[in-house]
C-alpha positions in Angstrom: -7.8 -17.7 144.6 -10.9 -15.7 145.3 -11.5 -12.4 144.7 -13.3 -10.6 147.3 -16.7 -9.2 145.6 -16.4 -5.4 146.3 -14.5 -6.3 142.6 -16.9 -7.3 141.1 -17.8 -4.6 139.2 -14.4 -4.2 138.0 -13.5 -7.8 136.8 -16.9 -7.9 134.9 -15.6 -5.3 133.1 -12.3 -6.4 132.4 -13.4 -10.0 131.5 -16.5 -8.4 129.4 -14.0 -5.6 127.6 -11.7 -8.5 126.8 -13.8 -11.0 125.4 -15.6 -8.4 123.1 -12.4 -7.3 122.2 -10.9 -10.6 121.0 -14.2 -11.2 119.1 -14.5 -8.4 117.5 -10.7 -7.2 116.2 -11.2 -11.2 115.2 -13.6 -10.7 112.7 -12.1 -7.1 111.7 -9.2 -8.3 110.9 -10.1 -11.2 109.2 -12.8 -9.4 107.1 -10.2 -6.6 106.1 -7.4 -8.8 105.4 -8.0 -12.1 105.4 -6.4 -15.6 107.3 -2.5 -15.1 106.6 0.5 -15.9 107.9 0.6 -13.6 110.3 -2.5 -13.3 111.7 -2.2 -14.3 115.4 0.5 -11.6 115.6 -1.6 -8.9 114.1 -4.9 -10.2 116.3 -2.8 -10.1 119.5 -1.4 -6.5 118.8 -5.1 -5.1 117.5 -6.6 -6.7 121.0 -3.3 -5.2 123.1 -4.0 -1.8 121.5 -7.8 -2.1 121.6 -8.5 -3.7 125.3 -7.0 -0.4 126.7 -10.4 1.8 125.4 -12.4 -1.1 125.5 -12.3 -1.6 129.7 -13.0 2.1 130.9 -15.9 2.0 128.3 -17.4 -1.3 129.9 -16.5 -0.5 133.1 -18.3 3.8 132.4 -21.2 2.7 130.2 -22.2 -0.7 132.6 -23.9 0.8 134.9 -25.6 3.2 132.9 -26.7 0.3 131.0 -28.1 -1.8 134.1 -30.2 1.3 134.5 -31.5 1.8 131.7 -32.6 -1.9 131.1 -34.2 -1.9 134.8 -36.0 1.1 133.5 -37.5 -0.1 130.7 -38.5 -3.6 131.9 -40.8 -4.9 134.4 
């Protein structure tokens, strides 16, 4: 399946916001509690309740960024 590239934008974002997310509530929860038990089900629920804020951010601040960096390089 391909998706047509006028969605491109949108999927960067999503894939971006997601990966970032798993990382990242990864290492926070393993820093603040440790490997238990019962970490996959606490990872999954911090990513479930984090992606939500994450994707609008990537997909808002993206752009922005892509500017800036073509501003400031040559």
């Amino acid at each position: 399946m391909r998706i047509p590239a006028r969605y491109s934008p949108w999927l960067f974002s999503a894939i971006l916001s997601a990966i970032m997310v798993c990382v990242v509530t990864a290492f926070v929860l393993l820093m603040s509690q440790g490997f238990s038990a019962t970490f996959g089900r606490q990872w999954l629920n911090s990513c479930l309740t984090t992606w939500p804020i994450a994707f609008p951010t990537v997909a808002v601040v993206a752009p922005l960024v892509r500017r800036l960096v073509a501003a400031i390089t040559v």
